[in-house]
C-alpha positions as CSV (number, residue, x, y, z in Angstrom):
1,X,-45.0,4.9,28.8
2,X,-42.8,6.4,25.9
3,X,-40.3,3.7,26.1
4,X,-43.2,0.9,26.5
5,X,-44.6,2.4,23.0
6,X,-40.7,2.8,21.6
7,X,-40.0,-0.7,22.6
8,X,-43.4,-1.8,20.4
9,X,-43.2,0.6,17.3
10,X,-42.2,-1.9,14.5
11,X,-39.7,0.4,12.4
12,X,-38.1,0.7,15.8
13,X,-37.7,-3.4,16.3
14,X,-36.4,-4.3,12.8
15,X,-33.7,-1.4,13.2
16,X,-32.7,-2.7,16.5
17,X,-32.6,-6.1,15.8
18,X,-30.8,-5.3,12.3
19,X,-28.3,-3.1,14.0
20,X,-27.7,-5.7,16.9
21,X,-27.0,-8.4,14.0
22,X,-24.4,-6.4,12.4
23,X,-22.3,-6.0,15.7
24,X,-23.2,-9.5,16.3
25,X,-21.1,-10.2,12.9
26,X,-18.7,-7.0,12.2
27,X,-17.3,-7.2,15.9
28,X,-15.5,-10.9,15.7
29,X,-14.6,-10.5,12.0
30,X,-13.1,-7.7,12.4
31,X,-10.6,-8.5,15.0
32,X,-9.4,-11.2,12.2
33,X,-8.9,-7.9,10.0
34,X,-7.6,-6.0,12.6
35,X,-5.0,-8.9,13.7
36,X,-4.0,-9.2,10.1
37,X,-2.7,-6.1,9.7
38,X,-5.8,-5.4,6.7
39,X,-7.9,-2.8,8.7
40,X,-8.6,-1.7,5.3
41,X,-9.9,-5.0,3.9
42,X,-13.6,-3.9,5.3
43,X,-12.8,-0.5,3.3
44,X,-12.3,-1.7,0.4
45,X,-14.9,-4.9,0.3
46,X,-17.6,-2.1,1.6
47,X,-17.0,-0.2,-1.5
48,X,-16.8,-3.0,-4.0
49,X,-20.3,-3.6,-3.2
50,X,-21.4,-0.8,-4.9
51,X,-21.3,-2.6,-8.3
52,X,-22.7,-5.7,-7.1
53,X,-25.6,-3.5,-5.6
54,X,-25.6,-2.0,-8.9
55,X,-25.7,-5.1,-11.2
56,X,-28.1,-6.9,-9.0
57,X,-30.5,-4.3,-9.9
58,X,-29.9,-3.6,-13.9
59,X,-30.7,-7.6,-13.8
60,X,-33.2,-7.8,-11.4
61,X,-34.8,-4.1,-12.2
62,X,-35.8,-4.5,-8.7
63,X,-34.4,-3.4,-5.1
64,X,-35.0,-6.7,-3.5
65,X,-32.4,-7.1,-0.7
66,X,-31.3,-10.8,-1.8
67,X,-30.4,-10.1,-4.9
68,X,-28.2,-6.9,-3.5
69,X,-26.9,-9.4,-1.0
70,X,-26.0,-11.6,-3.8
71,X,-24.4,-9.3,-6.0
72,X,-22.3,-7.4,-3.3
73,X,-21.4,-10.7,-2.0
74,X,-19.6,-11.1,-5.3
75,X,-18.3,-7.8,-6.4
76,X,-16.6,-7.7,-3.0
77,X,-15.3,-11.2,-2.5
78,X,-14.1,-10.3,-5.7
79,X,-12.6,-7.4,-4.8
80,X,-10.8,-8.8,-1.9
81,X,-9.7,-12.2,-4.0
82,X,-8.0,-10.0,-6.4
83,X,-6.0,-8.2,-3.2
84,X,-5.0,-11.3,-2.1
85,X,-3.9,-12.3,-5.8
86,X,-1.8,-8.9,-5.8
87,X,-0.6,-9.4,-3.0
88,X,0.6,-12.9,-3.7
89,X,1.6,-12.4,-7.4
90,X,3.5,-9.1,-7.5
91,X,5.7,-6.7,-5.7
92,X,2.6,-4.9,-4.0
93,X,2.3,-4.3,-0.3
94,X,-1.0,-4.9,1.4
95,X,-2.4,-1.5,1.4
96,X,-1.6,-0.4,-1.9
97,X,-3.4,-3.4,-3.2
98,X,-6.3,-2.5,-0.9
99,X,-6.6,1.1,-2.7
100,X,-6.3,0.0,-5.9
101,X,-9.0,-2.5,-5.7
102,X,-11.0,-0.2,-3.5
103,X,-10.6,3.0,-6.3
104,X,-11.3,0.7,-9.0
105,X,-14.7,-1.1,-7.7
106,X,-16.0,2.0,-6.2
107,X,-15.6,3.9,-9.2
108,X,-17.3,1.0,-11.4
109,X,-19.9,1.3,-9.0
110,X,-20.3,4.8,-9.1
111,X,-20.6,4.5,-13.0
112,X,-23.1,2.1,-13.0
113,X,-25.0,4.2,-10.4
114,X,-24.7,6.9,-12.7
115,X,-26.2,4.6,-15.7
116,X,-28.8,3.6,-14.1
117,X,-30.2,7.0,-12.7
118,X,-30.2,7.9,-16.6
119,X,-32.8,5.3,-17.6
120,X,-35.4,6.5,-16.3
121,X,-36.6,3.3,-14.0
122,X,-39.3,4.1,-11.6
123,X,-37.8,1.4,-9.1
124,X,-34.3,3.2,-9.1
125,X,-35.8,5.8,-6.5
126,X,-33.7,5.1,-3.1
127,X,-30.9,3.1,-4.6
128,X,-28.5,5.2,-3.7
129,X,-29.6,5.0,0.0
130,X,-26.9,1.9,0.1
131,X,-24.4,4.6,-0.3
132,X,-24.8,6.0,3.4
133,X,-27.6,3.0,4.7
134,X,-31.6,3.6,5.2
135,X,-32.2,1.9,8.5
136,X,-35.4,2.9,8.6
137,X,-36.5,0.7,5.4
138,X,-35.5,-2.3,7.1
139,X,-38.2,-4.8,7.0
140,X,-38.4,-7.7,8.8
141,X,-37.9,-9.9,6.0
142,X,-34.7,-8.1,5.8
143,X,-33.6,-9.2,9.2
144,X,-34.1,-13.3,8.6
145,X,-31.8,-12.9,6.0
146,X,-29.5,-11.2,7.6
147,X,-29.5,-13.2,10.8
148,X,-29.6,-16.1,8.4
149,X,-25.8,-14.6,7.1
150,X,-24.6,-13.8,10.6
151,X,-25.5,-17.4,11.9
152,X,-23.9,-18.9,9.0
153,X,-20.8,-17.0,9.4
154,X,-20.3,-17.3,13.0
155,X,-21.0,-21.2,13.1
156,X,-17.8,-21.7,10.0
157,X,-15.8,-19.6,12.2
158,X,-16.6,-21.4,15.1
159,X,-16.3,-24.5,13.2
160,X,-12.9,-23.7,11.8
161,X,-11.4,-21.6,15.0
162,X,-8.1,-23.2,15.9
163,X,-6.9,-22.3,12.2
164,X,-8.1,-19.3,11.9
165,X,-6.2,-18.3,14.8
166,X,-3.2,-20.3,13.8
167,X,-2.7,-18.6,10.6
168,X,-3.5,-15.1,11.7
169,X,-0.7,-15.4,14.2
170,X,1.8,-17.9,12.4
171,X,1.1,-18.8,8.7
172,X,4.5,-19.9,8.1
173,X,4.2,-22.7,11.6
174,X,0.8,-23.4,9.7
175,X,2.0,-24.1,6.2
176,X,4.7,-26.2,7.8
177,X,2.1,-28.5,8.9
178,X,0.0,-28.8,5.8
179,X,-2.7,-26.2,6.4
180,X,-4.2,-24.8,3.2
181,X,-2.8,-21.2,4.4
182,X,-4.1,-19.7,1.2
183,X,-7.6,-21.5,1.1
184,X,-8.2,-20.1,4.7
185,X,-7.1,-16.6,4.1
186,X,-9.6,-16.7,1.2
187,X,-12.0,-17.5,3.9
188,X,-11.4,-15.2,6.2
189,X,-11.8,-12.5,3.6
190,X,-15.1,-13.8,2.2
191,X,-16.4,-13.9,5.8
192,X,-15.3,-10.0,6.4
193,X,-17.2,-9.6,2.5
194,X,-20.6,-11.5,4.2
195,X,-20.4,-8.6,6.9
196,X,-20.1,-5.8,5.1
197,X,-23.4,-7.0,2.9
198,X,-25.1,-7.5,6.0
199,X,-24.7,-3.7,7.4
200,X,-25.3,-2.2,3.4
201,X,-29.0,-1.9,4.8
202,X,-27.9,-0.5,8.1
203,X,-25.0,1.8,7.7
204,X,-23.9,1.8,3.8
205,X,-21.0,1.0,1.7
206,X,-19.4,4.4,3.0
207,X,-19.3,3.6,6.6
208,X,-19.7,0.2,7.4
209,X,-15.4,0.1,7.2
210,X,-15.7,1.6,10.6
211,X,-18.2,-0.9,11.9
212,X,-15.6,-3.6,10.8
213,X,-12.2,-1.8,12.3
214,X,-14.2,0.5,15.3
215,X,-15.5,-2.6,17.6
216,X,-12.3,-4.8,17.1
217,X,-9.8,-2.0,17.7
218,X,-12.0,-1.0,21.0
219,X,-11.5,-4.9,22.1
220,X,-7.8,-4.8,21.9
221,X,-7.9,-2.6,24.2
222,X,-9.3,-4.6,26.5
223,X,-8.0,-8.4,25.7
224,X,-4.8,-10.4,25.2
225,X,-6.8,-13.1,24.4
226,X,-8.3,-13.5,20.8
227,X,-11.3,-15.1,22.2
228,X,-12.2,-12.5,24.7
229,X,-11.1,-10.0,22.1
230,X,-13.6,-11.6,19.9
231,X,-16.1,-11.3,22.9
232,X,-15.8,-8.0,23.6
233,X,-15.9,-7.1,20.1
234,X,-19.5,-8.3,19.8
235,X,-20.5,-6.7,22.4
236,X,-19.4,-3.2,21.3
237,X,-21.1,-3.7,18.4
238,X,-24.4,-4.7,19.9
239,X,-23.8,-1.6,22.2
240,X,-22.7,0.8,19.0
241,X,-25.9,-0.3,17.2
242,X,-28.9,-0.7,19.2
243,X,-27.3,2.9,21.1
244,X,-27.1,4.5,17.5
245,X,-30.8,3.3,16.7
246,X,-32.3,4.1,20.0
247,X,-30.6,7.7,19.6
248,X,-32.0,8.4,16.3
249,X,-35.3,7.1,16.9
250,X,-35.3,9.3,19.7
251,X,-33.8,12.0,18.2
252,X,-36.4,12.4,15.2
253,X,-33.9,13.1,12.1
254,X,-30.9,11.8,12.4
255,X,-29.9,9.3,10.5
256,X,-29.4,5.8,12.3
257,X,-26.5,4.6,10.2
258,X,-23.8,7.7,11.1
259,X,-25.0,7.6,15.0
260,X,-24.1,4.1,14.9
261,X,-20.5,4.8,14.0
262,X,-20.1,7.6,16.5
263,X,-21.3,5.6,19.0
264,X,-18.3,2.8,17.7
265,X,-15.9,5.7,17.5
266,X,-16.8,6.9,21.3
267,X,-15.9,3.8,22.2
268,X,-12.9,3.3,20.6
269,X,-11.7,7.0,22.1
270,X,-13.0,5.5,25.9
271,X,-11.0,2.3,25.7
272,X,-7.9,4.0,24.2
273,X,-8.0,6.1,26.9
274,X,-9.2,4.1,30.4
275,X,-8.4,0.6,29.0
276,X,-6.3,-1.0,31.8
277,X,-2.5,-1.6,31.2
278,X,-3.2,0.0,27.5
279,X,-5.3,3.2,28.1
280,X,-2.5,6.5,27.4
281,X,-4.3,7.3,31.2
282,X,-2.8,3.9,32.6
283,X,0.5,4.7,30.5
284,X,0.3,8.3,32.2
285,X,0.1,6.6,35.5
286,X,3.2,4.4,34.5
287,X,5.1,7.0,33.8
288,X,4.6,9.2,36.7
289,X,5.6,6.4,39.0
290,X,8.5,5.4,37.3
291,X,9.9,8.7,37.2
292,X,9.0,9.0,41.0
293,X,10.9,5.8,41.8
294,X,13.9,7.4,39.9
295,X,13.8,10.8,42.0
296,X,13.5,8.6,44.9
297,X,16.7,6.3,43.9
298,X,18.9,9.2,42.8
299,X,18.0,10.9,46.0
300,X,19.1,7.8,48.3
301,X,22.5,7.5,46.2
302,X,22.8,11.1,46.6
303,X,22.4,11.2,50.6
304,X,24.4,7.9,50.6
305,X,27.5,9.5,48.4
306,X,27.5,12.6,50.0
307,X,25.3,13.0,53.0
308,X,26.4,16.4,54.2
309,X,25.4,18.0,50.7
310,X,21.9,17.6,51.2
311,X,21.2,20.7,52.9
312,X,22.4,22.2,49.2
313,X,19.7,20.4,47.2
314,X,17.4,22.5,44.9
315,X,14.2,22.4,46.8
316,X,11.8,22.7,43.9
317,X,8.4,21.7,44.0
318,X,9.5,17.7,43.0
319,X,12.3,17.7,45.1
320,X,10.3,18.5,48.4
321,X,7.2,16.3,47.4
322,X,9.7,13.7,47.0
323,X,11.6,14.6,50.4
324,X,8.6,14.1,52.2
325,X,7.7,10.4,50.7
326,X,11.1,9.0,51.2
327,X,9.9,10.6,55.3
328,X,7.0,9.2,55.5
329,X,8.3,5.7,54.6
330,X,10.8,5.9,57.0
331,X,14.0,6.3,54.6
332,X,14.7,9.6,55.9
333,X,15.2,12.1,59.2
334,X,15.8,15.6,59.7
335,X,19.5,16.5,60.0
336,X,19.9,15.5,63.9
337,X,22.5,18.5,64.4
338,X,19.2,20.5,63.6
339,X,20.2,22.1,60.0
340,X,18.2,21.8,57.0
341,X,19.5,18.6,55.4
342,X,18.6,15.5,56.0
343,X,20.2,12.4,56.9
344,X,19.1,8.1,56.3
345,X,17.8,6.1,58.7
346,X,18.9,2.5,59.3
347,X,16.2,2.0,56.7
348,X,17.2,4.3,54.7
349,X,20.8,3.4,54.6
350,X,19.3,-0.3,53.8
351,X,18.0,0.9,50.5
352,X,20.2,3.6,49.5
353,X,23.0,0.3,49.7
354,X,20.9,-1.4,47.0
355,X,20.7,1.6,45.1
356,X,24.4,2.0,44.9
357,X,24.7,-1.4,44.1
358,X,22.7,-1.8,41.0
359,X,24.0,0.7,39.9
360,X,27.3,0.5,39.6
361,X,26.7,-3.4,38.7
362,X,24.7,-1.9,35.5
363,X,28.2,1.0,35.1
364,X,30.7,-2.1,35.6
């Protein structure tokens, strides 16, 4: 019955379904950041919204969310037209453009923010709630316009798939055939901008970097593929937000916005750990079997070479276990005069050949 009245309480649907909408959208776009080598392009449009936020309500005098949407929109497209114009025009790498235009913006914005808690204004109570997100405020009005963004976005990207996937891999091979490189790399970036305005509401300029890097580095872990990687992206998105929400609401306290990004960042830890193929457990694994199949070749050549020094061998912990597995396959016997070494079967002998032979093909 708890969950029956969780599942109906209002504040609890529009955080949900706000929270869903920004995986929905910072997942795929993300994985265009995170293939682009600009993981810090969601940091830095994130905080250029802060003046936009701020502008949009010295005009307005109001808090209305589509004029914030409107003015972050265009602080941070801003802000991520003038990387890309650094980038292009001057000696700057990548991520020194990103910090200047990130330090810049944000401290505008924290300016204005100052400015505008000096006047006084009744309505300026909460503004700085997009600093850090106040999913709990989120009105269903909210989430039509949000959904409205993320359906947008989505459908261009959709629309204009093969070359933004051709340009994130090869821009040169897609300038050579006439592709406005430029023009599209503007786009991508103005898409990543339309995400981060869509999770101000939900998780705030501060954090919503990580709910642009979190869900696509997860993917990677996961997919060769950039449309499964897009895929999967979403859906640890969806997961990270509607687990986030469903923890704070239950939790009575804590705020929605962080708990969202833990959840990402739990994730991200999980899949860099038990991806397959990736995961540092699967590259554990790897390395303890190749390192067995080692012991096991030097131990043939060894017993080939010079089969009546193998009642000499160190018998260390390794040594034995390995002993035992080259047995049990049916490499090696016991010494048949009855000693302690050991001696190669027909098998054995088979093998230990190969052995021998690579490697003195890989010497010669």
């Amino acid at each position: 019955m708890q969950w029956l009245d969780l599942l109906s309480d209002y504040t609890f649907q529009n955080v949900v379904i706000g929270a869903s909408l920004l995986g929905l959208i910072s997942g795929p776009l993300g994985c265009f950041a995170v293939l682009r080598r600009q993981s810090l392009l969601g940091d830095a449009i994130s905080h250029a919204a802060l003046p936009g936020v701020c502008l949009s309500f010295i005009i307005t005098g109001s808090r209305d969310i589509g004029g914030v949407i409107i003015g972050s929109l265009a602080t941070g497209s801003l802000a991520a037209l003038t990387m890309l114009l650094l980038t292009r025009k001057s000696r700057l790498k990548t991520d020194a453009a990103l910090g200047i235009c990130l330090s810049i913006f944000f401290a505008v914005g924290i300016v204005l923010l100052t400015y505008i808690q000096g006047t006084n204004n009744a309505s300026q109570g909460g503004l700085e709630a997009f600093l850090f997100g106040q999913a709990a405020a989120t009105l269903r009005s909210d989430l039509w316009i949000m959904g409205s963004i993320t359906l947008v976005t989505l459908t261009l990207l959709a629309v204009f798939w093969k070359q933004a996937k051709l340009v994130t891999f090869d821009g040169q091979y897609a300038r050579s055939l006439g592709m406005p490189v430029n023009a599209i790399e503007a786009a991508l970036t103005a898409m990543v901008a339309l995400a981060v305005v869509v999770g101000l509401q939900m998780v705030g300029v501060i954090l919503m970097a990580a709910m642009i890097v979190a869900p696509a580095a997860a993917a990677r872990q996961w997919s060769r593929h950039l449309g499964g990687m897009l895929v999967i992206a979403a859906g640890i998105g969806i997961v990270s937000g509607v687990s986030g929400a469903t923890i704070s609401t239950l939790s009575r306290g804590l705020a929605t916005g962080p708990l969202v990004i833990l959840t990402a960042t739990a994730i991200v830890i999980i899949s860099l750990a038990l991806a397959p193929g990736r995961g540092l457990l699967w590259g554990f694994i790897k390395h303890y079997r190749q390192k067995e199949a080692l012991q096991k070749q030097q131990l043939l050549y060894a017993l080939y070479k010079h089969p009546s020094a193998s009642q000499h061998y160190r018998t260390t912990f390794g040594v034995r276990r390995v002993l035992s597995q080259l047995k049990r396959q049916g490499y090696l016997i016991r010494s048949p005069d009855g000693g302690t070494g050991w001696a190669l079967t027909s098998r054995g002998e088979k093998a230990a050949k190969q052995v021998v032979a690579t490697f003195e093909e890989v010497v010669t």
